[in-house]
N, C-alpha and C positions, 0 to 999 in steps of 0.2 A: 504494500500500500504506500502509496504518493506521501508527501508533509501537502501536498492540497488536500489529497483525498480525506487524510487525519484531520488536518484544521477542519473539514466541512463537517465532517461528523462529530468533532468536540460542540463547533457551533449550531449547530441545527438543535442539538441540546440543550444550548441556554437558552435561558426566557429573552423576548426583545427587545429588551430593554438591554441586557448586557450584549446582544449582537450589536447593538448602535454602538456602544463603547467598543467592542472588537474593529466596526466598520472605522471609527475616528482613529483607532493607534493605524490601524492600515494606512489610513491617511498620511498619518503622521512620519512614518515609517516611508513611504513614496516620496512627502516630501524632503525626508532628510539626506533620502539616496540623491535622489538629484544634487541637492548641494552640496552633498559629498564629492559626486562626479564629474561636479565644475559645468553642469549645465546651465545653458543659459536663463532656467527658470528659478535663480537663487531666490532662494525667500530666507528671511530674518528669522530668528526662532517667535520673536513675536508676531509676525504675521502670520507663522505656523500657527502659533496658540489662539489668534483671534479666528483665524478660518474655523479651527477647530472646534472654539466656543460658539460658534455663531453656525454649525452645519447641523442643518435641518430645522431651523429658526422660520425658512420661509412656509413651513408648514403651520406655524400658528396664529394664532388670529391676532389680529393688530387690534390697539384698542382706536376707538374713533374719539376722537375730540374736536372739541368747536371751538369759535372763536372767544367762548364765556369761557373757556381755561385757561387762556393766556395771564399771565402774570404780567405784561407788560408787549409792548409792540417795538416791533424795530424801524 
């Protein structure tokens, strides 16, 4: 058996919520190889860690606010 084969079958076991944490070191992990590699897609470890914090954000609801929320105008 493959280390893909294993990984799928360790993961197809966890609940989905720690798949999403498995999916983001993936991430994380692709992007570190890159900038290891000296590819031209160097990212900072902070913009690792904000991509990271922010993936799968555009799945939730935004809150809606009006113009009576503002604290002040620009």
């Amino acid at each position: 058996m493959s280390v893909a084969e294993k990984l799928c079958k360790h993961i197809q076991d966890l609940p989905e919520s720690l798949q999403a944490e498995v999916l983001d070191f993936v991430g994380f992990l692709e992007a570190k190889a890159t900038r290891q590699s000296g590819g031209h897609d160097y990212l900072t470890q902070s913009e690792i860690s904000l991509a990271l914090a922010m993936q799968g954000m555009e799945d939730e609801a935004l809150p809606e606010y009006s113009r009576d929320d503002l604290k002040g105008e620009f």
